[in-house]
C-alpha positions in Angstrom: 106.5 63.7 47.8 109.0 64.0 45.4 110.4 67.5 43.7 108.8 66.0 40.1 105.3 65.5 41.6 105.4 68.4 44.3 105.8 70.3 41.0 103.4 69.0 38.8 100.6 69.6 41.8 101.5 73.1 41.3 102.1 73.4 37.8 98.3 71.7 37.6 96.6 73.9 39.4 98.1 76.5 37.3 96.6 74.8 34.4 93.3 74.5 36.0 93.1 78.2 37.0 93.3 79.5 33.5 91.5 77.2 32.0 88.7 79.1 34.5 90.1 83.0 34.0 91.8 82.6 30.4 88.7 83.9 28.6 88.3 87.1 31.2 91.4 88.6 30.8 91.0 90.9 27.9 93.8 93.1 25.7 92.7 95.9 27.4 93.2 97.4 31.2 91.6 95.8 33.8 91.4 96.7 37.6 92.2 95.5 40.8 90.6 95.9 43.8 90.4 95.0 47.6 94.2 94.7 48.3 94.6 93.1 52.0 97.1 95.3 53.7 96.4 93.2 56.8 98.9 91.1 58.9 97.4 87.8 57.8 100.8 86.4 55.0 98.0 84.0 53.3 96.4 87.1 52.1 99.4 88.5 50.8 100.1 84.9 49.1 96.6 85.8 47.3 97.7 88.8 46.1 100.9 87.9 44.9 99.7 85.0 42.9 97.1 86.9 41.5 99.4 89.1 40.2 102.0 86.6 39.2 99.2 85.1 37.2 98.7 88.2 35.4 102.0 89.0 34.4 103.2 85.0 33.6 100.3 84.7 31.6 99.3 88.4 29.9 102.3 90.2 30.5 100.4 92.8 32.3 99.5 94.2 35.6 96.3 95.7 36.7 95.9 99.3 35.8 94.4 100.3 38.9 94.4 98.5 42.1 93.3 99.9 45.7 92.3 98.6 48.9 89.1 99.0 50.4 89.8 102.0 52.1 91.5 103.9 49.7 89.0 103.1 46.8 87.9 106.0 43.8 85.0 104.7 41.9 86.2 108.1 39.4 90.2 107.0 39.7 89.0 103.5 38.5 86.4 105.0 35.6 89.6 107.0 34.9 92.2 104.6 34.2 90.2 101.7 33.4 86.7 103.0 31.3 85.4 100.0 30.5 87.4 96.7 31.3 86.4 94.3 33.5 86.9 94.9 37.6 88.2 91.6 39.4 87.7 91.7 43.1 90.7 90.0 45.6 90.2 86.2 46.6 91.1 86.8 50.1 89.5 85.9 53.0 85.8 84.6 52.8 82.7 85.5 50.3 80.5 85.6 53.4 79.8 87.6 56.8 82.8 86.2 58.6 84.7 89.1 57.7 82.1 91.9 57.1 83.9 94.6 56.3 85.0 93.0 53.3 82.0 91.5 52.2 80.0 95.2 52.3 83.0 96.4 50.0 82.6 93.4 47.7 78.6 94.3 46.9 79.3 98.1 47.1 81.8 97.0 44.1 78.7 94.9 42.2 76.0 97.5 43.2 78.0 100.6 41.6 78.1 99.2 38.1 76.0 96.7 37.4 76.7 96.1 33.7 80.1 96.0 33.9 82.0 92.4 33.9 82.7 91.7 37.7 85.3 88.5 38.3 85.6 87.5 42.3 89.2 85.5 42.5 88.8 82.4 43.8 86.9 82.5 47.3 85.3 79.8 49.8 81.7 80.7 50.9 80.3 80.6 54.4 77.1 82.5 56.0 76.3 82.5 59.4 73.0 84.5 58.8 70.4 83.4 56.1 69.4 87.2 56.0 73.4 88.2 54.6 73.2 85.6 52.6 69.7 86.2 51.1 71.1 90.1 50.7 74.5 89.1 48.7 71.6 86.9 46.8 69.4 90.5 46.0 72.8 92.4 45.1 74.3 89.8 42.8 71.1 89.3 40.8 70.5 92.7 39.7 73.9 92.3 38.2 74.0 91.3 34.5 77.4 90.0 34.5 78.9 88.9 37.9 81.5 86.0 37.6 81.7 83.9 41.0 85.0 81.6 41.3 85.0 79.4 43.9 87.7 77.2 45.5 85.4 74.0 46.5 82.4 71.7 45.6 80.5 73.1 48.7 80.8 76.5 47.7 79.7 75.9 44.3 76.7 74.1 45.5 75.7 76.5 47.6 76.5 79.6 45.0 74.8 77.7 42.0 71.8 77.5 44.1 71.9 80.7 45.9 73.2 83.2 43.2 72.0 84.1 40.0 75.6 84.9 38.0 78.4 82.7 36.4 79.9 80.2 39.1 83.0 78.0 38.3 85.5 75.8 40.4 88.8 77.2 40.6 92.2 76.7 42.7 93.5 79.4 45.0 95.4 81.7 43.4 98.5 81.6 45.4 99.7 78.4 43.6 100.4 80.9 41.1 103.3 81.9 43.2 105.0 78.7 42.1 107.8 76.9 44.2 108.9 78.9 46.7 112.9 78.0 48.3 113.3 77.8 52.0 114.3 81.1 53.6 115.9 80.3 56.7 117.4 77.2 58.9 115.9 74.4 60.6 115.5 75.9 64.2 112.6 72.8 65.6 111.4 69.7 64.5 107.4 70.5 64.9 106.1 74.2 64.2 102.7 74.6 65.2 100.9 77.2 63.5 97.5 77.9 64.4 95.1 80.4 64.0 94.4 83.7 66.6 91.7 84.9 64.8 87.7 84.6 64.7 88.1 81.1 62.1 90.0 79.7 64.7 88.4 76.0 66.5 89.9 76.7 69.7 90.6 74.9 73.1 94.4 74.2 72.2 96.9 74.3 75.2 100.0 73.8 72.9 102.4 75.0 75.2 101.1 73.7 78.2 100.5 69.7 77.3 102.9 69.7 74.4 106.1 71.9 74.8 106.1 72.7 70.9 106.9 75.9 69.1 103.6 77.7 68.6 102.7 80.8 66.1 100.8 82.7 63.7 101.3 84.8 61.2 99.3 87.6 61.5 102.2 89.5 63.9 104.5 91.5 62.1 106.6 94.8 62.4 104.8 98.4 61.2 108.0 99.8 60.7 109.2 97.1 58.2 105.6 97.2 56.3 106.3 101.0 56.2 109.7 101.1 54.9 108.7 98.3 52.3 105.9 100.5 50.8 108.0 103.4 50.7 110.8 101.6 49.2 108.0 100.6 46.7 106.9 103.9 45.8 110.6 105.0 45.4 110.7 102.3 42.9 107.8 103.5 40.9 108.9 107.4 41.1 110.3 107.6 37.7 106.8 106.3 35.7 105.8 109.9 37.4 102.4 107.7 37.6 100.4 107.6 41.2 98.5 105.1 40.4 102.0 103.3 39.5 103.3 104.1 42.9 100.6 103.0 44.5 100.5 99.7 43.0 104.5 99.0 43.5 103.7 100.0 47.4 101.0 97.4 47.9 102.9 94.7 46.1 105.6 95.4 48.1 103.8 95.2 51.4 102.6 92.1 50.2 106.0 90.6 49.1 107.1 91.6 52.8 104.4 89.7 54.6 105.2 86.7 52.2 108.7 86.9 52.8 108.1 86.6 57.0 105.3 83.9 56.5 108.5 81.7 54.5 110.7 82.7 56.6 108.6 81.2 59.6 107.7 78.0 57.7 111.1 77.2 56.6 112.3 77.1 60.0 109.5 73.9 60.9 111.3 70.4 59.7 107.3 70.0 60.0 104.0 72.2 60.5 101.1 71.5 62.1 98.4 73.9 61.1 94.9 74.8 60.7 95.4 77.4 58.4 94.6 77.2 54.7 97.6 78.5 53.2 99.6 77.6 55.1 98.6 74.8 54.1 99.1 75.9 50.3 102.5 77.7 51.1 103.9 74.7 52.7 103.1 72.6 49.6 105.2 75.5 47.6 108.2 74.9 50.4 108.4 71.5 50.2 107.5 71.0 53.7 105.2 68.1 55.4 102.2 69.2 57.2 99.7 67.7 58.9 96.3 69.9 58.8 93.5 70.3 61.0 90.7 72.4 59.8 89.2 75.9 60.7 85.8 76.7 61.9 83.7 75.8 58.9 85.6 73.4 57.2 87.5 75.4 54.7 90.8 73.5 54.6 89.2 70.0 54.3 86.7 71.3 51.8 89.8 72.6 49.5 91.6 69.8 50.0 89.0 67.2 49.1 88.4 69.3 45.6 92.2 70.0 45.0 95.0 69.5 47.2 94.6 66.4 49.6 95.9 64.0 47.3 99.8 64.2 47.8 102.5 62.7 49.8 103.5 65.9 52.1 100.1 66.6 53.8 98.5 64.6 56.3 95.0 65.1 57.6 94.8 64.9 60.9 91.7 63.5 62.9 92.8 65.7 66.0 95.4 67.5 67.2 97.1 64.8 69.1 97.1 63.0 66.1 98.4 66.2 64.2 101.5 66.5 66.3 102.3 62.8 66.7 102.4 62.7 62.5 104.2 65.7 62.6 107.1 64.5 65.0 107.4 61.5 63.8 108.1 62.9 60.6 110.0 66.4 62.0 112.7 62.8 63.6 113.0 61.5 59.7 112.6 64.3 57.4 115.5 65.7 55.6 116.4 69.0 56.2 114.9 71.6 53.7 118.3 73.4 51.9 118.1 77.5 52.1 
């Protein structure tokens, strides 16, 4: 791929996704919720392109923003009365990750005449009876806007769910091009899930001898000191909700910064991970992808992303890391 069409992928995705949100984003204060201060970097990536959207676009940044656990339905009331409440894209709209899900319909349940957005999200159910409960929470909603981030979510959300649904790229193309962090240390970097989405039944190490990670291990000390570093940045707005707000974005710009700084050091990636996926198409970096448990990755890249010269689809793993070195043997080295 070269740099002109690596960067007009991302520059058209940033067209597409506000062409979806362009009309939703209103003069007036609008909230945040659902931050993921979790170790997985394609979360962070999320957030940070959902912010980078509002500020490149708006010139503004949510006035109140919280994660699930530190949520105030009357902090929110207070600094935002009655703008609209957009929900974080991360993870899955579905009961892969229920925790998340529950906070999501508490979110539509406690005010259901106020304009809900969800950020782009894929959809997945393993139990008709969540799925037929999201159904009863979103319809007594009377203005819930659904973005999703493929063709079979749509499908299945049009049909399902009685609210606004529209197509939409992830947000973390939002992020833009993204410069490589750190040297080339291996030819092939494997990075593959360790979580409940993963396919399972690799033996990297064992048949294969490759570099093999995740991203979802990281430091508490350094996500400590970078959210108190944030708040130190924010002290003289004398605003809490202020603080708060420069603390989670700089946990998130931390995890970001160690999910590049792992991906730059692959002259290629084999992955099963969607962002990655996304984040190596920010780097620059060839890829071949093999796809989690239900199909998310090949979903998004048959509505979006498959169609460029630095991601190969991989039919199996084997075939995912012969690409990979063959390319990781011929591929110039990505400048830091």
């Amino acid at each position: 791929m070269t740099p002109q069409s690596r960067f007009s992928l991302i520059a058209n995705m940033g067209e597409r996704i506000h062409d979806c949100l362009k009309t939703y984003i209103p003069d007036g204060p609008i909230a945040l919720v659902d931050f993921p201060d979790i170790r997985n970097v394609g979360d962070s990536a999320i957030w940070l392109g959902e912010m980078a959207y509002l500020a490149s676009r708006f010139g503004k940044a949510p006035a109140y923003v919280s994660t699930m656990h530190d949520f105030s339905a009357s902090a929110l009331e207070r600094e935002v009365p009655s703008g609209p409440i957009f929900i974080h894209g991360g993870g899955n709209f579905g009961d892969i990750w229920g925790a998340h899900q529950t906070f999501r319909e508490r979110i539509i349940d406690r005010w259901p005449d106020r304009r809900i957005i969800q950020f782009p999200q894929s959809i997945h159910y393993q139990s008709q009876a969540k799925a037929d409960q999201t159904a009863r929470v979103i319809g007594r909603h009377k203005d819930f806007v659904l973005l999703v981030r493929d063709e079979e979510s749509r499908s299945f959300a049009e049909a399902k769910f009685d609210c606004t649904v529209m197509l939409c790229p992830d947000m973390a193309f939002c992020i833009g091009a993204v410069q490589p962090t750190a040297q080339i240390a291996c030819s092939v970097l494997a990075m593959l899930r360790e979580d409940r989405e993963k396919v399972g039944g690799y033996d990297l190490p064992a048949r294969h001898g490759l570099l093999v990670e995740d991203w979802i291990t990281e430091s508490r000390l350094s996500i400590k000191r970078a959210k108190a570093a944030g708040m130190a940045s924010a002290l003289s707005t004398f605003s809490w909700q202020k603080m708060t707000a420069a603390k989670l974005n700089a946990a998130a710009q931390a995890r970001f910064a160690r999910g590049v700084r792992q991906l730059s050091r692959g002259r290629a990636i084999v992955t099963d991970r969607l962002h990655v996926h996304i984040v190596s198409l920010l780097l620059g970096k060839p890829h071949a992808v093999l796809d989690n448990n239900y199909g998310k990755i090949r979903r998004f890249m048959a509505t979006f992303s498959g169609d460029n010269d630095l991601s190969y689809q991989a039919a199996s793993l084997d075939d995912a890391i012969e690409w990979a070195a063959d390319v990781g043997r011929t591929a110039r080295p990505s400048s830091v």
